[in-house]
C-alpha positions, 0 to 999 in steps of 0.5 A: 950807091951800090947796086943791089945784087939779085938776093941768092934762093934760099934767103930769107924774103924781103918785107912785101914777099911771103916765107916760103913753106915749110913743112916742118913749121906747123904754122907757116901753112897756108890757110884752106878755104873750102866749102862748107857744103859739097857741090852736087848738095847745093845743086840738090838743094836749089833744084829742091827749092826752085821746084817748091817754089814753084809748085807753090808759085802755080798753086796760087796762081790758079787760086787767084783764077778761082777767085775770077771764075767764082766772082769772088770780091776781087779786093778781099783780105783773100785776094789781096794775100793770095797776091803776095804770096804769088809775088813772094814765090815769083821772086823766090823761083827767080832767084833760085833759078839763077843758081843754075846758071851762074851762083857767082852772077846771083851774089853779084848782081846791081843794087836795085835787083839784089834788094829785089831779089833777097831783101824784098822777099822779107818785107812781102812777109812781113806785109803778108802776117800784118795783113794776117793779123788785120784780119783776125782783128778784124774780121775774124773775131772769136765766138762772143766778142762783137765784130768792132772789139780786137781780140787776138787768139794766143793758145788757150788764152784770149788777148781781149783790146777793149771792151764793148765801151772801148775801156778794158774795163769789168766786161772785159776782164770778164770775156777774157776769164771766160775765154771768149 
């Protein structure tokens, strides 16, 4: 075998090498990332964020005070609302906090913290209009509809469950006509 001889400058590269750039050639420039928003926006953004989620954060803590000063039933639909979405703004501020130290630390965080910190916010939302919607078939029936009969309010219409025997039967069609 031969010994392979140092390849002269202006060849051209070998399979594992990249071509050098040439201006002439539209497309042998190199691709350009850049960020979609500029920096001093997305520090405005998160201090904007971090701030409403705090502010609504403090909001609902001292509506949970009030609930204790006033004797309010401590497990309430109330309360129990008034919690997640103090756990949803906690979870919110923290993780736009974060953003001011380090953004790269915040996208690279263990499994368990990143799930904490961007998927269970989802699910407290989710859990927060379930409750809502417990509520309103529950608790907060429309005038003329007994206490026991779901009834769910969609604009100007009425979607009425059952009537008084359970069946949506003639009554029920009837409350629902009268929107009631």
């Amino acid at each position: 075998m031969r010994p392979e001889r140092p390849r002269p400058r202006g060849s051209a590269p070998g399979p594992m090498e990249t071509p050098p750039w040439d201006p002439a050639r539209n497309d042998s420039l190199p691709p350009t990332l850049t960020p979609a928003v500029p920096p001093y926006v997305k520090l405005g953004l998160t201090v904007v964020y971090t701030v409403f989620y705090a502010l609504l954060f403090v909001f609902i803590y001292v509506q949970l005070w009030l609930v204790l000063r006033y004797r309010h039933k401590r497990l309430s639909y109330q309360s129990v609302f008034l919690f997640l979405c103090l756990f949803w703004a906690s979870l919110r501020t923290v993780l736009f906090s974060f953003y001011f130290k380090d953004f790269v630390a915040a996208n690279s965080l263990s499994p368990f913290v990143f799930w904490l910190l961007y998927c269970f916010p989802v699910c407290l939302q989710f859990f927060t209009l379930t409750l809502m919607n417990l509520y309103f078939t529950q608790v907060a029936p429309l005038p003329g509809l007994p206490l026991h009969q779901p009834c769910f309010p969609v604009g100007e219409f009425n979607l009425c469950c059952a009537g008084k025997d359970g069946k949506l039967g003639e009554e029920g069609y009837r409350l629902c006509a009268s929107g009631h």
